[in-house]
N, CA, C and O atoms as CSV, one atom per row, in Angstrom:
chain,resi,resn,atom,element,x,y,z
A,1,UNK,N,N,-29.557,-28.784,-79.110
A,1,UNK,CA,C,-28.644,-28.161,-80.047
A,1,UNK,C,C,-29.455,-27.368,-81.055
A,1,UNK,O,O,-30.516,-27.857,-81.443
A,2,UNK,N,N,-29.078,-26.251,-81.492
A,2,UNK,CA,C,-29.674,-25.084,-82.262
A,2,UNK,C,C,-28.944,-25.278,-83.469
A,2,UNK,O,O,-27.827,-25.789,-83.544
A,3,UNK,N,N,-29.738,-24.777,-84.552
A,3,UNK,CA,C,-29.085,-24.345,-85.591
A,3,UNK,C,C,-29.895,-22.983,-85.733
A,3,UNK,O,O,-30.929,-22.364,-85.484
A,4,UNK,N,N,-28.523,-22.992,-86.374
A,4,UNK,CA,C,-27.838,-23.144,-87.677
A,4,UNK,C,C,-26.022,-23.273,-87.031
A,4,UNK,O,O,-25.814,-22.569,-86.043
A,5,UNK,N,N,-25.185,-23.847,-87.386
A,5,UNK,CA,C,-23.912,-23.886,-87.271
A,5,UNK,C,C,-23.468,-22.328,-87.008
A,5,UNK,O,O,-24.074,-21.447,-87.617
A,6,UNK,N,N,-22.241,-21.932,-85.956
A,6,UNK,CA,C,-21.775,-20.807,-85.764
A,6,UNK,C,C,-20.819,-20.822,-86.059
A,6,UNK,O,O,-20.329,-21.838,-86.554
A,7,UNK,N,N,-19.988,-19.458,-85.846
A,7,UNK,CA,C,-18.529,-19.315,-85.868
A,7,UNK,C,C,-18.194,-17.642,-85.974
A,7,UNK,O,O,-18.333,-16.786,-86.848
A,8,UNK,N,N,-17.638,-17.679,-84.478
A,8,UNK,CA,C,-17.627,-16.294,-84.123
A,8,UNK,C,C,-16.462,-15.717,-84.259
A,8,UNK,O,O,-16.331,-14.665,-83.633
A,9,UNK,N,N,-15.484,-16.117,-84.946
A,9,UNK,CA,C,-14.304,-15.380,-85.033
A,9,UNK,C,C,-13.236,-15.711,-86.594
A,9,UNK,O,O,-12.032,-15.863,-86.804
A,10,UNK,N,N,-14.292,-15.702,-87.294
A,10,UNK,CA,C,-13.737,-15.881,-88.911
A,10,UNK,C,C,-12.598,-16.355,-89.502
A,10,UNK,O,O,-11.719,-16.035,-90.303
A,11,UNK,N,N,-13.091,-17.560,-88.537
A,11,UNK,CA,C,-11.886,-18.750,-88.904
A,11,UNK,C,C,-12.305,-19.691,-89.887
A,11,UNK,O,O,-11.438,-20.444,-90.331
A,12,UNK,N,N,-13.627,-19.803,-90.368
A,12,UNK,CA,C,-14.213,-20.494,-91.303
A,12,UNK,C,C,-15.196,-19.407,-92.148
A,12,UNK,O,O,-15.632,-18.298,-91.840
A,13,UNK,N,N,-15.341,-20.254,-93.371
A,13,UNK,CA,C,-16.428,-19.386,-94.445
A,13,UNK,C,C,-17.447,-19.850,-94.649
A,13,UNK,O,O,-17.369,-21.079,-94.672
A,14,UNK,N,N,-19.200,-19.176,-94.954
A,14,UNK,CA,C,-19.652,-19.999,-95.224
A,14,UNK,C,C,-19.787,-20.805,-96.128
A,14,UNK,O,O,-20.658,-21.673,-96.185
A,15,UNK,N,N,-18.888,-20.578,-96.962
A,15,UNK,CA,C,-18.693,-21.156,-98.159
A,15,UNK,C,C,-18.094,-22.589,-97.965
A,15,UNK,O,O,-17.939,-23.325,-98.939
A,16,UNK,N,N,-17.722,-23.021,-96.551
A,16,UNK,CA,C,-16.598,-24.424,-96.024
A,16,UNK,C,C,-18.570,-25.121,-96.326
A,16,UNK,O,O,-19.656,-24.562,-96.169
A,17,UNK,N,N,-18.081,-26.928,-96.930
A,17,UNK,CA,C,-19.474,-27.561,-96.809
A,17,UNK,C,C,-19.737,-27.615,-95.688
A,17,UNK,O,O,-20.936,-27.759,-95.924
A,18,UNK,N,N,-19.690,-27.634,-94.418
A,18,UNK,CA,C,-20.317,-28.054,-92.839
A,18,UNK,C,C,-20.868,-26.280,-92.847
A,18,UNK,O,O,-20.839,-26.153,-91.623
A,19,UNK,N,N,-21.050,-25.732,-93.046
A,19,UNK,CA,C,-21.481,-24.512,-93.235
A,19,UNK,C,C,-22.823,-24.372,-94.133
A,19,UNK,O,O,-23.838,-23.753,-93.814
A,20,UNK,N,N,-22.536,-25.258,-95.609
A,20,UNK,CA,C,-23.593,-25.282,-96.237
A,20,UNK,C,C,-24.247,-26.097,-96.010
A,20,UNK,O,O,-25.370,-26.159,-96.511
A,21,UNK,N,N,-23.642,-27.276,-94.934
A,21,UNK,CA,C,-24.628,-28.363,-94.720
A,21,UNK,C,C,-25.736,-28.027,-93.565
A,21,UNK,O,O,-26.780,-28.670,-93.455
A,22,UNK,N,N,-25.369,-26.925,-92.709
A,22,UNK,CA,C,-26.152,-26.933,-91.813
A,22,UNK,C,C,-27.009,-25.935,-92.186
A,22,UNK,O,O,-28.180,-26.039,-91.821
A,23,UNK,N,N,-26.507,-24.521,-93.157
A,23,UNK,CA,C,-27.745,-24.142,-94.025
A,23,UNK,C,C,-29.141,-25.169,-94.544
A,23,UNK,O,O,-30.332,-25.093,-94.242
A,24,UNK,N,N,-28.379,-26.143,-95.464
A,24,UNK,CA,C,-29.715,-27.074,-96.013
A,24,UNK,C,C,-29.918,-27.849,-94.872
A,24,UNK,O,O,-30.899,-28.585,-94.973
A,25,UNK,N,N,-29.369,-27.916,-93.923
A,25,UNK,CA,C,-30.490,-28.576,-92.867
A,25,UNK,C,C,-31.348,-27.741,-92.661
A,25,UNK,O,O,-32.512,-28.090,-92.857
A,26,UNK,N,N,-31.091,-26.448,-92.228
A,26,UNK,CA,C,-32.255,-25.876,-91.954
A,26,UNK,C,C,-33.266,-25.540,-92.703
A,26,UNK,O,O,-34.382,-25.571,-92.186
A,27,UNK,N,N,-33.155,-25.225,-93.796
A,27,UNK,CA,C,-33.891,-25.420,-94.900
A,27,UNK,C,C,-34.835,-26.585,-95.542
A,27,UNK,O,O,-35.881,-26.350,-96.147
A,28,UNK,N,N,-34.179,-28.144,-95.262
A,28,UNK,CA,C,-35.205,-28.759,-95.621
A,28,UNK,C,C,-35.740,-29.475,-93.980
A,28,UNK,O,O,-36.165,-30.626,-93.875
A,29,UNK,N,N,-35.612,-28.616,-92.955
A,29,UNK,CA,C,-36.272,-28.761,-91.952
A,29,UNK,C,C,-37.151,-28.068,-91.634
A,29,UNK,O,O,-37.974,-28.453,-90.803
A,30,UNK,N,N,-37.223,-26.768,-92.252
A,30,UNK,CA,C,-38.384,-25.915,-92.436
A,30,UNK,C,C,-39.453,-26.463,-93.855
A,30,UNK,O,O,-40.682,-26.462,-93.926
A,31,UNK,N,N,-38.692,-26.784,-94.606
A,31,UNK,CA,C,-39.751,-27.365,-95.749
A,31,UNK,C,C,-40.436,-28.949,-95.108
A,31,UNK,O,O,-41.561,-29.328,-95.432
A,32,UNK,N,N,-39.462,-29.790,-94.101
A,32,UNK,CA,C,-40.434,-30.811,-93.594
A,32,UNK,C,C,-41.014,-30.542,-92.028
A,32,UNK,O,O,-41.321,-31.453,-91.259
A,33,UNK,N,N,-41.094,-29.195,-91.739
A,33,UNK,CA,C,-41.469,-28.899,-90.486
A,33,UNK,C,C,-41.399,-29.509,-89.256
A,33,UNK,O,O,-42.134,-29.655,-88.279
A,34,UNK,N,N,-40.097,-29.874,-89.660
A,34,UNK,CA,C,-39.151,-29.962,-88.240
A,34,UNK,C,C,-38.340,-29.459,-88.203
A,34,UNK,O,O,-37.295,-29.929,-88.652
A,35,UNK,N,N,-38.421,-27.984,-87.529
A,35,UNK,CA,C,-37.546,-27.056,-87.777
A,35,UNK,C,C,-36.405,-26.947,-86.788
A,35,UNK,O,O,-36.603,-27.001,-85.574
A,36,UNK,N,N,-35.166,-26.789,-87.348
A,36,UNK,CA,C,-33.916,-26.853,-86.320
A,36,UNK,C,C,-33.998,-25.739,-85.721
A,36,UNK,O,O,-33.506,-25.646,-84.596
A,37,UNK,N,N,-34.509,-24.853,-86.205
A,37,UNK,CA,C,-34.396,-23.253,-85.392
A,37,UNK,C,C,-35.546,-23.537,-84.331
A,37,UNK,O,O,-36.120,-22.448,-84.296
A,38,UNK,N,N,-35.964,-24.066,-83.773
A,38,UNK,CA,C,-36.865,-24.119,-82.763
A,38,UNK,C,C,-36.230,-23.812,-81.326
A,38,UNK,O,O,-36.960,-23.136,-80.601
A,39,UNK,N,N,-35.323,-24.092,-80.934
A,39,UNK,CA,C,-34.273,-23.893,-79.514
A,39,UNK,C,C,-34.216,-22.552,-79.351
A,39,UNK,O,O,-34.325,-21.958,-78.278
A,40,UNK,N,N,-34.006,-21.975,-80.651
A,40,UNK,CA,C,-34.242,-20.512,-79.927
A,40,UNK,C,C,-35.305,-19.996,-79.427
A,40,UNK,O,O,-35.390,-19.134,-78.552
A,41,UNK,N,N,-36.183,-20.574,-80.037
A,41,UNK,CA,C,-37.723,-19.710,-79.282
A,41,UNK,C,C,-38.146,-20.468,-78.234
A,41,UNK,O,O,-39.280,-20.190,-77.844
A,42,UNK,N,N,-37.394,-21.624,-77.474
A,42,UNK,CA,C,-38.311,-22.140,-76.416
A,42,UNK,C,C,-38.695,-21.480,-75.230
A,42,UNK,O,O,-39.801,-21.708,-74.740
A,43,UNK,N,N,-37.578,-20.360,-74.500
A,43,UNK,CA,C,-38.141,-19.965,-73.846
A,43,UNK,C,C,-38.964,-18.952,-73.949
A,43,UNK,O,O,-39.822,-18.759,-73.088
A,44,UNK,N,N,-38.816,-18.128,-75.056
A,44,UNK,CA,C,-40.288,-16.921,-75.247
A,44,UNK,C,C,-41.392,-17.976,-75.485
A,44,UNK,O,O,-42.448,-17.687,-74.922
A,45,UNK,N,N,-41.400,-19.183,-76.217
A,45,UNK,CA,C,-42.745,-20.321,-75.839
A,45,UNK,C,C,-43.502,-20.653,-74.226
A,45,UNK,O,O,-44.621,-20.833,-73.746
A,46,UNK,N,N,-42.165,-20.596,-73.833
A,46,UNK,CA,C,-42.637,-21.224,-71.893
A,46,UNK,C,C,-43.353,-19.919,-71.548
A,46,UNK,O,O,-44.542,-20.144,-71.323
A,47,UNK,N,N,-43.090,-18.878,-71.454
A,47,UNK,CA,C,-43.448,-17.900,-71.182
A,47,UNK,C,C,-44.732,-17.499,-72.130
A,47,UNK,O,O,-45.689,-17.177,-71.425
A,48,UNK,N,N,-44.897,-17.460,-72.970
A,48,UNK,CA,C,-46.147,-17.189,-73.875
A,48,UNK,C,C,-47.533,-18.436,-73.187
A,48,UNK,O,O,-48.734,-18.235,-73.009
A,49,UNK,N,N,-46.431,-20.067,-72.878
A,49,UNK,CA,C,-47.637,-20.710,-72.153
A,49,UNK,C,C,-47.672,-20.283,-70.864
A,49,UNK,O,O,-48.457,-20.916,-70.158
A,50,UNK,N,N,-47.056,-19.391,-70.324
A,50,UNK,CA,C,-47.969,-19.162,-69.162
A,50,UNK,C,C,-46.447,-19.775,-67.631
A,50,UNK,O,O,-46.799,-19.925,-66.461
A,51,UNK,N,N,-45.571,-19.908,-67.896
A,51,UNK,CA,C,-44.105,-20.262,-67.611
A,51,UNK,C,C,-44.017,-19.184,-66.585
A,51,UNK,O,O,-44.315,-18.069,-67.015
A,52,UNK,N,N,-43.682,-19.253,-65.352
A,52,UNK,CA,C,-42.609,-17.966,-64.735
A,52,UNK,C,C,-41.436,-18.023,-64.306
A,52,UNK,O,O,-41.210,-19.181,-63.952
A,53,UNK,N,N,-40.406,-17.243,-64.126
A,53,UNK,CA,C,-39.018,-17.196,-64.162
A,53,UNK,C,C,-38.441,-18.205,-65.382
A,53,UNK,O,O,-37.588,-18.969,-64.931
A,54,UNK,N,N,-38.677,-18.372,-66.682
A,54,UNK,CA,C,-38.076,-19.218,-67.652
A,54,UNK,C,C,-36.555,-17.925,-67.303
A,54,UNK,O,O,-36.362,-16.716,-67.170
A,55,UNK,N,N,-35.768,-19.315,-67.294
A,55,UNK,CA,C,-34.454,-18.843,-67.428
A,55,UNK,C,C,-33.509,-19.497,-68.642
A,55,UNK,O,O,-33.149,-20.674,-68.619
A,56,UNK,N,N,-33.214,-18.701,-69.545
A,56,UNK,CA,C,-32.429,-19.116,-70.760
A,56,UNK,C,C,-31.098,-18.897,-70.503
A,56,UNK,O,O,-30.641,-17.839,-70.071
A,57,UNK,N,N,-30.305,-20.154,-70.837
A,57,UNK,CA,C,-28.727,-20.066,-70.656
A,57,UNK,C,C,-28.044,-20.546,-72.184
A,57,UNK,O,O,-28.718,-21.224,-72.959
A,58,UNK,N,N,-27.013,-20.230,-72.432
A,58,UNK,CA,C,-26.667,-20.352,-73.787
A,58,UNK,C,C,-25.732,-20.859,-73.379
A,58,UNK,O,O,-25.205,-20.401,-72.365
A,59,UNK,N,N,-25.044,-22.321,-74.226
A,59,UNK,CA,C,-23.880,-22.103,-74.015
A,59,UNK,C,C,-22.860,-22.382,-75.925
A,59,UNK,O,O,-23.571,-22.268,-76.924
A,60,UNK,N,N,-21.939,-22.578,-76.049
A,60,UNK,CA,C,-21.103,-23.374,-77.017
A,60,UNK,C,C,-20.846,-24.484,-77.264
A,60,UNK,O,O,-20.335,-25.104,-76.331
A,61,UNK,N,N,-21.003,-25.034,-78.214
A,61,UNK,CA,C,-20.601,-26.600,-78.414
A,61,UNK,C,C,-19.733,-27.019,-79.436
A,61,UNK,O,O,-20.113,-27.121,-80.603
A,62,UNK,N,N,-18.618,-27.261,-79.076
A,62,UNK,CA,C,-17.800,-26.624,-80.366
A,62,UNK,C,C,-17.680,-28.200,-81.375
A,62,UNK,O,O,-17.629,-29.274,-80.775
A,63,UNK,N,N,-17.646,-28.155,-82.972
A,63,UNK,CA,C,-17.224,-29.104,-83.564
A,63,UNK,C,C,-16.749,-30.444,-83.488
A,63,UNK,O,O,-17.200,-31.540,-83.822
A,64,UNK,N,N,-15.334,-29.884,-82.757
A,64,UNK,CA,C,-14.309,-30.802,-82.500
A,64,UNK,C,C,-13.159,-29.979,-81.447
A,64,UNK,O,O,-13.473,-28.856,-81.053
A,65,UNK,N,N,-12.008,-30.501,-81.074
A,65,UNK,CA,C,-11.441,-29.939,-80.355
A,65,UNK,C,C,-10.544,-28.593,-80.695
A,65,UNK,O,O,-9.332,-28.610,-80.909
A,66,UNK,N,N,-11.224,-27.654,-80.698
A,66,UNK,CA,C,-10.671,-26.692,-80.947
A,66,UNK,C,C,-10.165,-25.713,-80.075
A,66,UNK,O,O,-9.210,-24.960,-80.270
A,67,UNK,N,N,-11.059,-25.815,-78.881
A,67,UNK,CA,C,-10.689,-25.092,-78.071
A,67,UNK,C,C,-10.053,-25.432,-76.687
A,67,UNK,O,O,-10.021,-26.403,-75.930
A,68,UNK,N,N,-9.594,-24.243,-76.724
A,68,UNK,CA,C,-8.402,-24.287,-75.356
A,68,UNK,C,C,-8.581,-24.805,-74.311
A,68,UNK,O,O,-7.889,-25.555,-73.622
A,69,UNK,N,N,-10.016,-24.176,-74.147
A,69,UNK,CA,C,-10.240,-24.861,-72.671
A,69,UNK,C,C,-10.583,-25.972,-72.810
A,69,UNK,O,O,-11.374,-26.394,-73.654
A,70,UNK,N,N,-9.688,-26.915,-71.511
A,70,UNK,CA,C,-9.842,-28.319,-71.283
A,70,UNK,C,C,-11.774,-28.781,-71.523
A,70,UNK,O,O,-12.346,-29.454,-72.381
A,71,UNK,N,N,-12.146,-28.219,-70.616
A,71,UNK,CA,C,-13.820,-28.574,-70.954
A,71,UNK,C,C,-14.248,-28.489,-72.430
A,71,UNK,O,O,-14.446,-29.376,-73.260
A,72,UNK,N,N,-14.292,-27.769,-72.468
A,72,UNK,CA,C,-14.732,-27.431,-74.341
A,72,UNK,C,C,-13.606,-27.733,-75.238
A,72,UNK,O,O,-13.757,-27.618,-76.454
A,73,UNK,N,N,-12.525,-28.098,-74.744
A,73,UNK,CA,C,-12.311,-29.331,-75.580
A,73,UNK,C,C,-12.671,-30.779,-76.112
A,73,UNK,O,O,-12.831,-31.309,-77.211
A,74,UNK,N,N,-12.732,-31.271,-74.364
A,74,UNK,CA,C,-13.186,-32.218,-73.854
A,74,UNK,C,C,-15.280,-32.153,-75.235
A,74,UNK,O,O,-15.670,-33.005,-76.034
A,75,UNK,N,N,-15.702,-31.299,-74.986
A,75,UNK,CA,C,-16.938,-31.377,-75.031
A,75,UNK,C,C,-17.194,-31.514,-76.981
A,75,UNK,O,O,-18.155,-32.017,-77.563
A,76,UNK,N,N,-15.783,-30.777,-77.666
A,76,UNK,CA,C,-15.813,-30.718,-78.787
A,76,UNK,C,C,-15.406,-32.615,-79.383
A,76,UNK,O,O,-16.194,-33.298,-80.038
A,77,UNK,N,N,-14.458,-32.926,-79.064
A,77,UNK,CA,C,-14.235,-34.122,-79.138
A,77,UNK,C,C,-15.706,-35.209,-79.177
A,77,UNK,O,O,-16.130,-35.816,-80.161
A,78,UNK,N,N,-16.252,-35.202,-77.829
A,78,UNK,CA,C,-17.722,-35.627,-78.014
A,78,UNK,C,C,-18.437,-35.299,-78.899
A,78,UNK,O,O,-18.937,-36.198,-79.574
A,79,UNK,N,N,-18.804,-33.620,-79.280
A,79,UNK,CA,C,-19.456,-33.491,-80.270
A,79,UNK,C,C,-18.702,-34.030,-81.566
A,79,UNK,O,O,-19.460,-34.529,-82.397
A,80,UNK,N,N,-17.271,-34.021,-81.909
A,80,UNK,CA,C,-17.212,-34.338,-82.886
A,80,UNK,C,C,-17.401,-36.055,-83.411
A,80,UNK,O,O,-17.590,-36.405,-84.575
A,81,UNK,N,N,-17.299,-36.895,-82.301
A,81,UNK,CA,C,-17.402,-38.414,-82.474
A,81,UNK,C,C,-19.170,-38.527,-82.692
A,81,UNK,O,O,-19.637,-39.350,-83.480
A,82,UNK,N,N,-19.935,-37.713,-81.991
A,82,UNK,CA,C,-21.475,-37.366,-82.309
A,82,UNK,C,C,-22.132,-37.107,-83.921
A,82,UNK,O,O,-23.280,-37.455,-84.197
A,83,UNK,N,N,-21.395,-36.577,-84.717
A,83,UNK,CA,C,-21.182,-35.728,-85.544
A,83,UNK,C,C,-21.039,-36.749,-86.441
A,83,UNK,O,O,-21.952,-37.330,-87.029
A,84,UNK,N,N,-19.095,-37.081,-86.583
A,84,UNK,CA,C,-19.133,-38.148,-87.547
A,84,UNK,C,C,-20.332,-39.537,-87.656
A,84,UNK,O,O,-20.846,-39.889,-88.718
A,85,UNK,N,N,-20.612,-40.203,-86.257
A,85,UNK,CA,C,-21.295,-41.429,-86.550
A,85,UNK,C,C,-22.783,-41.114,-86.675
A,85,UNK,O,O,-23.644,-41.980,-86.833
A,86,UNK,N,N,-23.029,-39.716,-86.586
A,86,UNK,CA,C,-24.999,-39.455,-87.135
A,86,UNK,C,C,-25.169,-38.857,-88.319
A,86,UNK,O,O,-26.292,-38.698,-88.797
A,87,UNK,N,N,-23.743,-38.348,-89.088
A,87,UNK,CA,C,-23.920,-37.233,-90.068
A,87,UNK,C,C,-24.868,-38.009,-91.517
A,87,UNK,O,O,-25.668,-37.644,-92.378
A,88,UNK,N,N,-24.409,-38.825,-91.237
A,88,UNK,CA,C,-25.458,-39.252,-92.859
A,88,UNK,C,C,-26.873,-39.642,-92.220
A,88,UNK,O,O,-27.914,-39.538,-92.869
A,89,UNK,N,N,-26.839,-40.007,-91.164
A,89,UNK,CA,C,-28.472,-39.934,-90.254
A,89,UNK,C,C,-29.117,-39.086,-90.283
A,89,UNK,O,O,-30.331,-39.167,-90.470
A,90,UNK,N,N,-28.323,-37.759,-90.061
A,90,UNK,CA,C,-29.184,-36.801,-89.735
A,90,UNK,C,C,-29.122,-35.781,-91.236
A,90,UNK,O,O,-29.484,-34.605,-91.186
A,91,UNK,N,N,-28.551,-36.498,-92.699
A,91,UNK,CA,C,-28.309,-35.491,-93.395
A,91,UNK,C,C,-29.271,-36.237,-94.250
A,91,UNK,O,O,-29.856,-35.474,-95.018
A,92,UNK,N,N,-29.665,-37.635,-94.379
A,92,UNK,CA,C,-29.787,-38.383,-95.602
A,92,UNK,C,C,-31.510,-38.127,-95.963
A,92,UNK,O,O,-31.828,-37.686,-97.067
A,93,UNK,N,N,-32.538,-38.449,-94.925
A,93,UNK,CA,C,-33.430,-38.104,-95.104
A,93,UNK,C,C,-34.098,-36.695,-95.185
A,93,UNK,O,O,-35.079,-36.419,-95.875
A,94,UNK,N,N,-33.384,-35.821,-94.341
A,94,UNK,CA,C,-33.823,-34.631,-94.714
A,94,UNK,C,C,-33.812,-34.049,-96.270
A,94,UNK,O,O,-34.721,-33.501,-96.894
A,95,UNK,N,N,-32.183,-34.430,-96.747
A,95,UNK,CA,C,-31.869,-33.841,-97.930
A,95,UNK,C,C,-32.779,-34.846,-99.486
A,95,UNK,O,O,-33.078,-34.594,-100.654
A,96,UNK,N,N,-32.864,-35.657,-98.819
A,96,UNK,CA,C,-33.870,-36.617,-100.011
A,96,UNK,C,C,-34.822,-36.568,-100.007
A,96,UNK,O,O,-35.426,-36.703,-101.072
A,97,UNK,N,N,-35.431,-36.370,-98.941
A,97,UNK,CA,C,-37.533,-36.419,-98.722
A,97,UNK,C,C,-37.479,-34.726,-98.737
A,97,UNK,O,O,-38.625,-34.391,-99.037
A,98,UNK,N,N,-36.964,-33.965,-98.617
A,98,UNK,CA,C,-37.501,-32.522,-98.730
A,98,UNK,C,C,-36.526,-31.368,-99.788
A,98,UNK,O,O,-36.863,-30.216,-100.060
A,99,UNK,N,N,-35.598,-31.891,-100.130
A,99,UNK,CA,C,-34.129,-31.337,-101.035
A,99,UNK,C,C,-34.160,-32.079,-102.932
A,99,UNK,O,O,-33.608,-31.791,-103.994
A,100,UNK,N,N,-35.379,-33.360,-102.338
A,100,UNK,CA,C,-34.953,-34.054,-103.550
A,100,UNK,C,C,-33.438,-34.244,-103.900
A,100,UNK,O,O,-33.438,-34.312,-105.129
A,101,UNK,N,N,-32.281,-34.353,-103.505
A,101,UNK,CA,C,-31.318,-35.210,-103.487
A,101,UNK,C,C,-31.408,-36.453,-103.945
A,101,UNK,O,O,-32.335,-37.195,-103.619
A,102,UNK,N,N,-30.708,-36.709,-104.532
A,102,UNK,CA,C,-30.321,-38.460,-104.649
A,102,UNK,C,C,-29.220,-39.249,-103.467
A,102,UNK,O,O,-28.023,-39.072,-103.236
A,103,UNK,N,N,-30.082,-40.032,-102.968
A,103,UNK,CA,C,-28.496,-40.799,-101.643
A,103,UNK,C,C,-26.980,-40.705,-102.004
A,103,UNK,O,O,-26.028,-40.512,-101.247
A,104,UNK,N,N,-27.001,-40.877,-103.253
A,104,UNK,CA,C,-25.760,-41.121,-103.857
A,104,UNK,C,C,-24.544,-39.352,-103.851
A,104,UNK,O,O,-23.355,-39.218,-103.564
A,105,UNK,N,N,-25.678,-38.259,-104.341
A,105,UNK,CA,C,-25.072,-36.874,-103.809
A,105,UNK,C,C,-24.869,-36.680,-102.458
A,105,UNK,O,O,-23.725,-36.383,-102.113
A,106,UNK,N,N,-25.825,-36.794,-101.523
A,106,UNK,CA,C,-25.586,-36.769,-100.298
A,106,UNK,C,C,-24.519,-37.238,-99.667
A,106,UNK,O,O,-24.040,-36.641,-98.703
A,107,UNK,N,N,-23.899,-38.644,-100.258
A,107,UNK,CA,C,-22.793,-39.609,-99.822
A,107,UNK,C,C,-21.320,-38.460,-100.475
A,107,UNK,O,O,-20.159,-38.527,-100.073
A,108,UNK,N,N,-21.729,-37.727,-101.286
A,108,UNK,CA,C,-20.556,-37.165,-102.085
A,108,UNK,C,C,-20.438,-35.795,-101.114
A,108,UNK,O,O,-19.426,-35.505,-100.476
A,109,UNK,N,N,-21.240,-35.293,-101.127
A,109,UNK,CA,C,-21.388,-34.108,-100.282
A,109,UNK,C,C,-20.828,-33.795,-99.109
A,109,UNK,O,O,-20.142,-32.818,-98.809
A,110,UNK,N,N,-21.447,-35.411,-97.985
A,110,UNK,CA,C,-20.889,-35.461,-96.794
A,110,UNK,C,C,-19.455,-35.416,-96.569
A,110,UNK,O,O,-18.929,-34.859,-95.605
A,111,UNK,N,N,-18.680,-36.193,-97.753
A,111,UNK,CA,C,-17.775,-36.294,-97.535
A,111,UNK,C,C,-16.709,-34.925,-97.301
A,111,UNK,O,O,-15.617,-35.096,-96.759
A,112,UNK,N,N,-17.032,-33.949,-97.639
A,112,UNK,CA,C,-16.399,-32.285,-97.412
A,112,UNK,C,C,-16.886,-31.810,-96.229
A,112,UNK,O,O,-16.321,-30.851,-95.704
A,113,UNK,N,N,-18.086,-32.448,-95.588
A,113,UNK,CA,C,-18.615,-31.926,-94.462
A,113,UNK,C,C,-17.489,-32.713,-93.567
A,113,UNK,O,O,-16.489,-32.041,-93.314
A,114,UNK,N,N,-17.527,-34.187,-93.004
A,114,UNK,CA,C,-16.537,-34.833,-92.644
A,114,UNK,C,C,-14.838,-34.182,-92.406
A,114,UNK,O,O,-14.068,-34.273,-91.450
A,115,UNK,N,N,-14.737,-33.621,-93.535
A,115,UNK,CA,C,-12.924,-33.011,-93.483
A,115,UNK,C,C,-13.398,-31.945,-92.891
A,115,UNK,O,O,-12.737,-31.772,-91.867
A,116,UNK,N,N,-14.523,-30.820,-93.053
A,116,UNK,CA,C,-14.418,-29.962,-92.452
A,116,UNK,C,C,-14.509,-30.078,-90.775
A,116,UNK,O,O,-13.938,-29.221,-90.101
A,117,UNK,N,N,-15.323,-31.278,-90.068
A,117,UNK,CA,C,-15.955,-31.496,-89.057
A,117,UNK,C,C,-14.378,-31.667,-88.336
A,117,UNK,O,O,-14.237,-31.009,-87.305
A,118,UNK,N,N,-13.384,-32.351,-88.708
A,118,UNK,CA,C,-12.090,-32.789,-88.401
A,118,UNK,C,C,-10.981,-31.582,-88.327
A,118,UNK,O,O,-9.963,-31.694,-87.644
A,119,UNK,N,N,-11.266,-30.496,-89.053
A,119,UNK,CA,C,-10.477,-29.395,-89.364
A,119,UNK,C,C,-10.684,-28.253,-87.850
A,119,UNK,O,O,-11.610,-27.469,-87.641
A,120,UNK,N,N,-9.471,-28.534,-86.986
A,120,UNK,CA,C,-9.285,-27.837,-85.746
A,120,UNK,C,C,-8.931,-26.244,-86.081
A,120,UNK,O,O,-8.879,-25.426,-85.162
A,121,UNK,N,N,-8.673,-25.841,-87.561
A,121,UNK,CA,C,-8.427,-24.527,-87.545
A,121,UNK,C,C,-9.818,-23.458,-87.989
A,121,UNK,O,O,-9.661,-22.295,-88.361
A,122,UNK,N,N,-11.252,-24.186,-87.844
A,122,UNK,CA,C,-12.136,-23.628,-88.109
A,122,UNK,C,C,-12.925,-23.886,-86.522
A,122,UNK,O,O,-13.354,-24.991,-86.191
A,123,UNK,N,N,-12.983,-23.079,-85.951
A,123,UNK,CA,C,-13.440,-22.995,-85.130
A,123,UNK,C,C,-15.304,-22.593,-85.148
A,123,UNK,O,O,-15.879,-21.560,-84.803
A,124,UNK,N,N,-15.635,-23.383,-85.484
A,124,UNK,CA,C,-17.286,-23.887,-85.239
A,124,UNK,C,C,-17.867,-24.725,-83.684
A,124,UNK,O,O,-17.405,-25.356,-82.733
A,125,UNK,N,N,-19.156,-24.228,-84.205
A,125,UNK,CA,C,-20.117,-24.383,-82.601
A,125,UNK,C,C,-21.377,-24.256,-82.964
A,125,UNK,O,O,-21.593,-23.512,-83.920
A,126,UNK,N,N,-22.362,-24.841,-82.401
A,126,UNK,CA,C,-23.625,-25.418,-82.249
A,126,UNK,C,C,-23.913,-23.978,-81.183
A,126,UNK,O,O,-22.963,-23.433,-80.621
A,127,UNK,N,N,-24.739,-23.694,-81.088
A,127,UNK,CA,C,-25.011,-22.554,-79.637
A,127,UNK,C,C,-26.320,-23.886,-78.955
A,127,UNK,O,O,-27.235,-24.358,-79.630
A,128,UNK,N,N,-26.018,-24.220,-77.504
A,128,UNK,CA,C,-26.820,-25.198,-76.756
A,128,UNK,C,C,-27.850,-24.542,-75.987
A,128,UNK,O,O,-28.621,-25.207,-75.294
């Protein structure tokens, strides 16, 4: 999964928190150099080591169930049960060891990320 959070048809702002949350992920994943933007460059990497035929496929991973199609519905649902039970996992240490956060903001924060993660009229996606 890539970041930064998408959304290709301006059904959400970045101004919604799951928007700003996946901004400061990336941000204090570049300040603790584990950077979320790394997925995009893997295959110009394979190929720079020396890789032939690297074949890059993209696909969507949407939020939650937003979309029509049965599959990527199906697939949003997963991501979204993914989502809710890692979000303070994957938000708490980043935003405290490299954001300086306090646990206690983070717990306040998430909670707008959460309604947004649940909100079927914002159509968000991970690019895989």
């Amino acid at each position: 999964m890539a970041f930064p959070l998408c959304n290709d048809d301006d059904t959400a702002s970045p101004d919604d928190p799951i928007h700003t949350w996946s901004s400061l992920m990336v941000e204090a994943s570049l300040r603790n150099k584990q950077q979320l933007i790394n997925p995009h460059h893997y295959a110009e990497w394979m190929r720079e080591a020396g890789f032939i035929n690297v074949q890059r496929e993209e696909f969507k991973w949407p939020t939650n169930r937003w979309p029509r199609d049965k599959k990527l519905k199906m697939l949003g649902m997963w991501n979204q049960a993914n989502m809710l039970d890692g979000l303070e996992g994957f938000a708490m240490g980043l935003f405290t060891r490299a954001l300086g956060w306090q646990p206690e903001e983070v717990q306040v924060f998430l909670a707008g990320v959460r309604r947004d993660i649940h909100d079927t009229r914002n159509h968000n996606f991970f690019r895989l």
